[in-house]
MIBAKOL-235196 format. One record per residue: x, y, z of N, C-alpha, C, CB in turn; residue number from 1. Coordinates in Angstrom, 1 decimal, always signed. Glycine has a CB too. Layout:
% residues N
{{X Y Z} {X Y Z} {X Y Z} {X Y Z} NUM},
...
This chain:
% residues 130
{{+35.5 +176.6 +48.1} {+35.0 +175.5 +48.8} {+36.1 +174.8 +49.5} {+34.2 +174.5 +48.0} 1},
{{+36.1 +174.7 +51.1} {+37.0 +173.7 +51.5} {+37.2 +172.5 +51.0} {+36.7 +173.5 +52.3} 2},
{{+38.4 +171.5 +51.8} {+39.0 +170.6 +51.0} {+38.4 +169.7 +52.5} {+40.8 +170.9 +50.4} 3},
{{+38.1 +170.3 +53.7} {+38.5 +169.8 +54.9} {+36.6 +169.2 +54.9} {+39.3 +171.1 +56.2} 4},
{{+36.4 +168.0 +55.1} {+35.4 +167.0 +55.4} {+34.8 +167.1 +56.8} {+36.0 +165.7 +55.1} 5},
{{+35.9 +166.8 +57.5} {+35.4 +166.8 +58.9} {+36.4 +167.7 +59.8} {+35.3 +165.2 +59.5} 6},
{{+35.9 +169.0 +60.1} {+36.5 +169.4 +61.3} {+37.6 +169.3 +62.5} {+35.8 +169.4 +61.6} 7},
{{+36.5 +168.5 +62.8} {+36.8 +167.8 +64.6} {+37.7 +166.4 +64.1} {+35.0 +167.1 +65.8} 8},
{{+38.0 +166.2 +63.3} {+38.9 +164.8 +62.9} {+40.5 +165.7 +62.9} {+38.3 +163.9 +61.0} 9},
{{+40.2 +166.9 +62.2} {+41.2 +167.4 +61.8} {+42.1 +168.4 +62.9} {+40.8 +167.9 +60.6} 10},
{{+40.8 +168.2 +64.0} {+41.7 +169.2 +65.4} {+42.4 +167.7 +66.1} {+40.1 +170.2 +66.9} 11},
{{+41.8 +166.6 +65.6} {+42.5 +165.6 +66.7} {+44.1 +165.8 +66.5} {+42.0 +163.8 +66.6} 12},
{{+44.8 +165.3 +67.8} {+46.0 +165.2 +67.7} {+46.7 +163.7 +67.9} {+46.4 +166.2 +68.6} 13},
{{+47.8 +163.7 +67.2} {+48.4 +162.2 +67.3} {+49.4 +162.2 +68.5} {+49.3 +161.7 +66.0} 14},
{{+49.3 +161.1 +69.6} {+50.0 +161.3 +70.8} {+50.7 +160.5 +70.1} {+49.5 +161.1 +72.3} 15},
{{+52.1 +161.1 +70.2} {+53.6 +159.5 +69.9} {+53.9 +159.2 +70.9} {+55.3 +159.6 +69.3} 16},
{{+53.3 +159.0 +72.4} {+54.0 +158.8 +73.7} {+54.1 +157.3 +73.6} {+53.2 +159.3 +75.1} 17},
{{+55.2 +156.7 +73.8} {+54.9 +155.3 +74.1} {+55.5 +154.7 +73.0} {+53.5 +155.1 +74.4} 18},
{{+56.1 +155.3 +71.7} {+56.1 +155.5 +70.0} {+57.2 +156.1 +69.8} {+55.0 +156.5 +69.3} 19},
{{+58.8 +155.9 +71.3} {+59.8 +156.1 +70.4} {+61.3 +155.8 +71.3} {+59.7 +157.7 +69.8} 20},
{{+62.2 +156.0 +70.3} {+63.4 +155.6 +70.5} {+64.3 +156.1 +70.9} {+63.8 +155.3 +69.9} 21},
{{+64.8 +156.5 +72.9} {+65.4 +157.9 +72.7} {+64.2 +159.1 +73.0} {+66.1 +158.0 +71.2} 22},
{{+65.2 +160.0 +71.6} {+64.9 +160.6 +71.2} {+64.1 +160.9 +69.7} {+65.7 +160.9 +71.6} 23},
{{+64.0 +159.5 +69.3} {+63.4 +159.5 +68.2} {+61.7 +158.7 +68.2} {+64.4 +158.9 +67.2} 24},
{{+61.3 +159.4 +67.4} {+59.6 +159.1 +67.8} {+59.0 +160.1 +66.1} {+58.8 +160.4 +70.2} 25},
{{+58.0 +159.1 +65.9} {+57.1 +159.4 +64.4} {+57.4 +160.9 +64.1} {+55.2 +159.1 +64.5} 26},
{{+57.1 +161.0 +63.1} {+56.9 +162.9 +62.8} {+55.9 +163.0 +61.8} {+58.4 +164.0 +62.1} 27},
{{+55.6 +164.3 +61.2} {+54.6 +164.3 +60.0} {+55.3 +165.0 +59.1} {+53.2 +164.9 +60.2} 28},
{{+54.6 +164.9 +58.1} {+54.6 +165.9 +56.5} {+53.7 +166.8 +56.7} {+54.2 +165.2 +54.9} 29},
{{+53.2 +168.1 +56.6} {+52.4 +168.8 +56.8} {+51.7 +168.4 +55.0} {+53.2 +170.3 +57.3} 30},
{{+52.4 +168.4 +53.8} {+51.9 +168.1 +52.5} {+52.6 +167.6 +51.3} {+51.3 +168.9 +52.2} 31},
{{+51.9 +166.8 +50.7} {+52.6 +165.9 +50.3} {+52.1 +166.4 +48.5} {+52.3 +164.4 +51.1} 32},
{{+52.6 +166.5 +47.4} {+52.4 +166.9 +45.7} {+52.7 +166.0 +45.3} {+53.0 +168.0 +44.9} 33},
{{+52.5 +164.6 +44.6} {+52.9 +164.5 +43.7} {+52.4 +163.8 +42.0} {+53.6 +164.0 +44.3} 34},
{{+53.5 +164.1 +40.8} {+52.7 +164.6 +39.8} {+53.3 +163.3 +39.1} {+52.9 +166.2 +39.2} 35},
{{+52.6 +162.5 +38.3} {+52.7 +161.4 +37.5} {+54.1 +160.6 +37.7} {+52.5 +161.9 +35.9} 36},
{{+54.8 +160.7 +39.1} {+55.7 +160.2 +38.9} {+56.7 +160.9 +38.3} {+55.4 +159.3 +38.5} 37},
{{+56.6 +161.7 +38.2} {+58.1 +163.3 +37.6} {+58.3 +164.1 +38.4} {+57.8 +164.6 +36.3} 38},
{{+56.9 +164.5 +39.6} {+57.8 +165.7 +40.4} {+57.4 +165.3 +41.8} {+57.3 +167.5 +40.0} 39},
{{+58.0 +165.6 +42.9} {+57.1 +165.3 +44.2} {+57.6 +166.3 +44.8} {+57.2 +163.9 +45.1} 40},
{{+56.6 +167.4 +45.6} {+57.1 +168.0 +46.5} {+56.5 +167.9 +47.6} {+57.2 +169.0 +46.3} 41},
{{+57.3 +167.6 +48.9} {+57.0 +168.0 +50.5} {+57.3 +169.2 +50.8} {+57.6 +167.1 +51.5} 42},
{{+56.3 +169.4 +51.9} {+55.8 +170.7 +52.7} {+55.8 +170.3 +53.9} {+54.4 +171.4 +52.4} 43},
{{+56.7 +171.5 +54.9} {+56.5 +171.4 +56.0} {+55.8 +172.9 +56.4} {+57.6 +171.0 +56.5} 44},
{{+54.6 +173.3 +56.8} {+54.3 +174.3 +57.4} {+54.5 +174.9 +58.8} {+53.3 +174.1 +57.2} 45},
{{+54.9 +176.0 +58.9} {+55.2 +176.4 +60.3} {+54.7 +178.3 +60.3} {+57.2 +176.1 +60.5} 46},
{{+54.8 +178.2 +61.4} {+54.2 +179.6 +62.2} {+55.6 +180.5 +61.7} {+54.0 +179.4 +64.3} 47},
{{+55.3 +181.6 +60.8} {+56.3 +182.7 +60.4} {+57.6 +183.1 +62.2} {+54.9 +184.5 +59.8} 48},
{{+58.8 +182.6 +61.0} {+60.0 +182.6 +62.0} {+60.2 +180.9 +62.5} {+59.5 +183.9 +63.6} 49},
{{+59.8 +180.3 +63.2} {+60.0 +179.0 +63.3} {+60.9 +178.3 +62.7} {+59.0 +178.5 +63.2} 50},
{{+61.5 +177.2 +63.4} {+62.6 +176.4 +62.4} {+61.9 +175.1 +62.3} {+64.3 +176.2 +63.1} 51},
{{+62.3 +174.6 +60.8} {+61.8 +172.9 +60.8} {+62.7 +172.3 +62.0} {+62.1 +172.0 +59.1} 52},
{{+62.4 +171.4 +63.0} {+63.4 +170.6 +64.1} {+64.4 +169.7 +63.0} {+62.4 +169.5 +65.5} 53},
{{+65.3 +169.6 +63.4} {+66.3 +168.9 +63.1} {+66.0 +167.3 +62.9} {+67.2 +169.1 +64.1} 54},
{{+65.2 +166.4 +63.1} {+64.8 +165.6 +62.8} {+63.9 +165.0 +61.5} {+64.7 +165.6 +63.6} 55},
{{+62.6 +166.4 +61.4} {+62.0 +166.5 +60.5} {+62.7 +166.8 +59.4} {+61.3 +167.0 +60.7} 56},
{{+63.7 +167.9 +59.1} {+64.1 +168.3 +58.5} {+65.2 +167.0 +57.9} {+64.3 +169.4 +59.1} 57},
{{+65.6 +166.2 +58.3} {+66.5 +165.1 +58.0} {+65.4 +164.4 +57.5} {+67.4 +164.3 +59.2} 58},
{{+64.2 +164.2 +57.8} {+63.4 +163.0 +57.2} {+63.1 +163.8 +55.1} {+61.4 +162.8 +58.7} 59},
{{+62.8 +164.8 +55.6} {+62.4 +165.3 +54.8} {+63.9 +165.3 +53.5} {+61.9 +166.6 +55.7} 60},
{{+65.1 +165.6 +54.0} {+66.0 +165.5 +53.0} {+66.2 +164.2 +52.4} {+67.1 +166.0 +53.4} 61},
{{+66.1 +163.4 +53.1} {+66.0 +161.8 +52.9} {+65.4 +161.2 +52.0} {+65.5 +161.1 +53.8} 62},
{{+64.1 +162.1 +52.3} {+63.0 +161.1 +50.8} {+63.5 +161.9 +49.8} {+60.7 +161.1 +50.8} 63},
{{+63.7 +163.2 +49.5} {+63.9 +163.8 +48.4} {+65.0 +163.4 +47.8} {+64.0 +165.0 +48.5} 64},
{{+66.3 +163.3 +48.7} {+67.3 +162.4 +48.0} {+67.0 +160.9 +47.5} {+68.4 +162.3 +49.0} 65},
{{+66.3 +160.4 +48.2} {+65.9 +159.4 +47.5} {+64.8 +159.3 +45.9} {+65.4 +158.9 +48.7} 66},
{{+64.2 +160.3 +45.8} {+63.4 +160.4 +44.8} {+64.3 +160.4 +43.6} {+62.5 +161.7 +45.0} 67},
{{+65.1 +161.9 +43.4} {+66.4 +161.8 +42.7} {+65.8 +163.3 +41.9} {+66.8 +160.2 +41.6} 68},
{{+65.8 +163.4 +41.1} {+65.6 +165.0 +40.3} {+64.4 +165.5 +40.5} {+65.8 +165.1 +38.7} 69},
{{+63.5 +165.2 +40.1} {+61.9 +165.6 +40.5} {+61.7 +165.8 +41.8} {+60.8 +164.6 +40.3} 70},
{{+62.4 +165.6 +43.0} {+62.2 +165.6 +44.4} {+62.5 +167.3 +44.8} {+63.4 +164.4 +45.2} 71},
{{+61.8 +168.1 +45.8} {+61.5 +169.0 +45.7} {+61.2 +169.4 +47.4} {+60.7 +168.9 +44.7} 72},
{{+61.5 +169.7 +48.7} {+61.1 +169.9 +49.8} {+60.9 +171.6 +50.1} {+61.9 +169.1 +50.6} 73},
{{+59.4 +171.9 +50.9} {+59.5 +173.3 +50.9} {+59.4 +173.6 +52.5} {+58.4 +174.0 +50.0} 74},
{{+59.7 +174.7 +53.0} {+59.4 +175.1 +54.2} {+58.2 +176.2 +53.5} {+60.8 +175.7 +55.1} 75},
{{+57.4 +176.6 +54.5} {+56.4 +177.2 +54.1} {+55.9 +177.8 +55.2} {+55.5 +176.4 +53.4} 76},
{{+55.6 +179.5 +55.4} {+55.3 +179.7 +56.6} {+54.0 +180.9 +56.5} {+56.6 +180.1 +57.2} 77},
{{+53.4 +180.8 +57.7} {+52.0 +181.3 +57.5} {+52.2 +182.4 +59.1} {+50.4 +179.7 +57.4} 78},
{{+51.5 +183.5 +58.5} {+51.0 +184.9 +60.1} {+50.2 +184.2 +61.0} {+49.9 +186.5 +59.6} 79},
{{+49.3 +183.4 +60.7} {+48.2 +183.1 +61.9} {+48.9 +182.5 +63.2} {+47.1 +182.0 +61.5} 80},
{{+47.9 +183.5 +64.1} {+48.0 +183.4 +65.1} {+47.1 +182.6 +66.1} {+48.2 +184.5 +65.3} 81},
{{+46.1 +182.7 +65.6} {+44.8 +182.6 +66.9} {+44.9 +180.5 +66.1} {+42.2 +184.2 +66.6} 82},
{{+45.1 +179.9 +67.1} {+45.1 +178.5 +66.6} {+43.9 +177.9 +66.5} {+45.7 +177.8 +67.4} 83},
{{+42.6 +178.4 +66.4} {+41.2 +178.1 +65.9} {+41.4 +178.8 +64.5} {+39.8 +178.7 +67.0} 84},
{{+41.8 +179.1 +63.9} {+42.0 +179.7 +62.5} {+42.7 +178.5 +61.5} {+43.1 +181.2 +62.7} 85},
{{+42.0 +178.4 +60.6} {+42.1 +177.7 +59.2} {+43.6 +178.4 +58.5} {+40.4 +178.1 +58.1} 86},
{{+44.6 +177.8 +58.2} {+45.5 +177.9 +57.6} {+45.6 +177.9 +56.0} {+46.0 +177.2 +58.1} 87},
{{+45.2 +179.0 +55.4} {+44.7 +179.1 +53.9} {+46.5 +178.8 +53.2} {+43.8 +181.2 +53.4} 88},
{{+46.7 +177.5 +52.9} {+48.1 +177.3 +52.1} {+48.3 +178.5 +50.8} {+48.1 +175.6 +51.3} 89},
{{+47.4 +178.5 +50.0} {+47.2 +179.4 +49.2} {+47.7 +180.6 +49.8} {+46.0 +179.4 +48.9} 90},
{{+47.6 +181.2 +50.4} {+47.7 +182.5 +51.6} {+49.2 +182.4 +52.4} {+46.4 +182.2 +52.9} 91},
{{+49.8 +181.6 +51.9} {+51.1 +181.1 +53.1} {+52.5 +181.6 +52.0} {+51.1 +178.7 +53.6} 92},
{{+53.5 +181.3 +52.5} {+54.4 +181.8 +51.8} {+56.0 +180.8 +51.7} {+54.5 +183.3 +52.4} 93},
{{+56.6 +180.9 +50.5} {+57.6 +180.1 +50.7} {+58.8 +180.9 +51.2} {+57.7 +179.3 +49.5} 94},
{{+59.6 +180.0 +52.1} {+60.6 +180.4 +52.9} {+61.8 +179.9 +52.3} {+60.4 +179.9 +54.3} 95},
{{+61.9 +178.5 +51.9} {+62.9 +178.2 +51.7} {+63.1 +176.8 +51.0} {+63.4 +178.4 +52.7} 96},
{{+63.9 +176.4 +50.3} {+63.8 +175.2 +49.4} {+65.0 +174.1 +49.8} {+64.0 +175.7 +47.7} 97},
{{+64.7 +172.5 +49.7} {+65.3 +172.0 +49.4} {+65.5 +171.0 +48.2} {+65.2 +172.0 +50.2} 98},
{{+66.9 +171.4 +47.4} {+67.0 +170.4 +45.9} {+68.1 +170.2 +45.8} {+66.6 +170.9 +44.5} 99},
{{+68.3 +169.2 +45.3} {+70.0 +168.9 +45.2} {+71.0 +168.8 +45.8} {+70.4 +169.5 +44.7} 100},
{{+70.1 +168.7 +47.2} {+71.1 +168.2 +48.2} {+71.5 +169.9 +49.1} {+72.5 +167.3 +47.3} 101},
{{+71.0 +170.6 +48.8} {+71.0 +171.8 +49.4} {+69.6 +172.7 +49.9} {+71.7 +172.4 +48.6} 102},
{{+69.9 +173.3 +51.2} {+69.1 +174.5 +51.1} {+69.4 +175.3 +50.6} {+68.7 +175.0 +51.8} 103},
{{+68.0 +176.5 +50.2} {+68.0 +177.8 +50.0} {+67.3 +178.2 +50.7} {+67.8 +178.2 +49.0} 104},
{{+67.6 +179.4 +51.9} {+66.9 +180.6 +51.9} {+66.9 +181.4 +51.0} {+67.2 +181.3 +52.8} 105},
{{+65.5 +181.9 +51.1} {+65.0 +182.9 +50.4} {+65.0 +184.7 +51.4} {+63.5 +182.2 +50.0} 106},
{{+65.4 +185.9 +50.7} {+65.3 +186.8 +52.1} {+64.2 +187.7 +51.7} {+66.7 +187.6 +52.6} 107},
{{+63.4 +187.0 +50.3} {+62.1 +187.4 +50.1} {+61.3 +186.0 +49.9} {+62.0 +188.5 +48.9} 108},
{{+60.5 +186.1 +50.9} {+59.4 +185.2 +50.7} {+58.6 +185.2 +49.3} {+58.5 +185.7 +51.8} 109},
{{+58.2 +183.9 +49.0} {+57.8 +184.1 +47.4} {+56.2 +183.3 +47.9} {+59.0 +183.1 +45.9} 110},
{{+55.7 +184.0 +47.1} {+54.2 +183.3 +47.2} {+53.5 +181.6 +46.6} {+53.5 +184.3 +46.5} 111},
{{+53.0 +181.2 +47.4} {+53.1 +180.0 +47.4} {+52.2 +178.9 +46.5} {+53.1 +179.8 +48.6} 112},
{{+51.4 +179.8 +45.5} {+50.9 +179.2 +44.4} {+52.0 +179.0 +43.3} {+49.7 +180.1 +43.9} 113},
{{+52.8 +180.5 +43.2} {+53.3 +181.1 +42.2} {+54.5 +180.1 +42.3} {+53.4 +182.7 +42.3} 114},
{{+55.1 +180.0 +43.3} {+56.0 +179.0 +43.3} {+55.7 +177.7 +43.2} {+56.5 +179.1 +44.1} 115},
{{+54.9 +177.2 +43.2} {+54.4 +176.1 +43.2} {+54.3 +176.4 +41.4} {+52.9 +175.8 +44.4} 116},
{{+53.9 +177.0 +41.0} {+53.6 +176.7 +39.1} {+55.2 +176.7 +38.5} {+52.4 +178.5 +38.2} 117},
{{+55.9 +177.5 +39.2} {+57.2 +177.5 +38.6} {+57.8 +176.5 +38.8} {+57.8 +178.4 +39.0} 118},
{{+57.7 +175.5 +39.9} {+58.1 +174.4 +39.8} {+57.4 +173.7 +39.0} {+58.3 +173.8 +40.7} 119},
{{+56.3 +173.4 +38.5} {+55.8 +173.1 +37.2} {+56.2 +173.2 +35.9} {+55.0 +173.4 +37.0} 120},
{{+56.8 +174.6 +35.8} {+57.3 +174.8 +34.9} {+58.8 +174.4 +34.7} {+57.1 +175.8 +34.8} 121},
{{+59.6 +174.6 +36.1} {+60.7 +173.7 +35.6} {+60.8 +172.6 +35.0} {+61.2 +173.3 +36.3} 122},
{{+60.0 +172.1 +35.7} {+60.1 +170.4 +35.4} {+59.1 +169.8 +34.3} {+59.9 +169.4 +36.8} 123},
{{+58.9 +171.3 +33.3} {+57.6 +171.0 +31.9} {+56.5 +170.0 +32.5} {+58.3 +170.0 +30.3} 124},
{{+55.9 +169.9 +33.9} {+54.9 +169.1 +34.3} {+54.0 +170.2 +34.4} {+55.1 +168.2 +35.6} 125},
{{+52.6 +169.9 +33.1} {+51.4 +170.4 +33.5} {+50.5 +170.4 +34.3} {+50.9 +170.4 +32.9} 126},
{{+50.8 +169.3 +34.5} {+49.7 +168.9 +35.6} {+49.9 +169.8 +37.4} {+49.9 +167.0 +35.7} 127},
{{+51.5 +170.3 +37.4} {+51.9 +170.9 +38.9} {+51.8 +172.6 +38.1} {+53.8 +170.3 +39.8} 128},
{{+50.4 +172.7 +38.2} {+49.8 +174.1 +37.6} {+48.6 +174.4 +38.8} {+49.1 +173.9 +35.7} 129},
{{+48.7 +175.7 +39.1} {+47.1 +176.2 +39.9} {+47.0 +177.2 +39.5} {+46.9 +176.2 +41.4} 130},
């Protein structure tokens, strides 16, 4: 069973015209985990090959450094093509990590439940289990 309520809410798009500084203007989190206050991970989703932009990617290291050990950022990348197509996360794959103040590429994609439990298991949080 989907998670998604309304459709057409979720095709709308956020205009930042008018919403920035420069070159700097809002961005998003594609998804946001977090578990009793012990683990948080952000997700940025992208189209297989794609780079996170340089800005996101700074926002993104920011809150994790700020969190402190439980902080957790993923790139995450999915095959779809036809952009009327549902983006099954489950179905997506992990690319690459940020912890500790570093990336990792990965030059095998890991699957993105499975990784997601293993960070559960790092950090002995049951609850970041699927």
């Amino acid at each position: 069973m989907s998670l998604i309520r309304n459709r057409n809410q979720v095709k709308q798009v956020i205009d930042f015209t008018g919403v920035q500084n420069g070159k700097m203007h809002p961005s998003d989190i594609d998804f946001v985990l977090e578990f009793d206050n012990q683990v948080l991970i952000l997700g940025e989703v992208k189209r297989k090959y794609n780079k996170i932009p340089t800005g996101q990617k700074l926002i993104l290291e920011r809150i994790i450094d700020r969190w402190g050990e439980g902080g957790i950022a993923l790139k995450v990348e999915h095959q779809y093509e036809d952009d009327n197509t549902n983006i099954p996360l489950e179905e997506c794959t992990v690319t690459a990590r940020y912890y500790k103040g570093d990336w990792t590429y990965f030059t095998e994609p890991k699957n993105f439940i499975t990784y997601i439990n293993k960070i559960g298991e790092h950090f002995n949080c049951t609850k970041c289990r699927f």
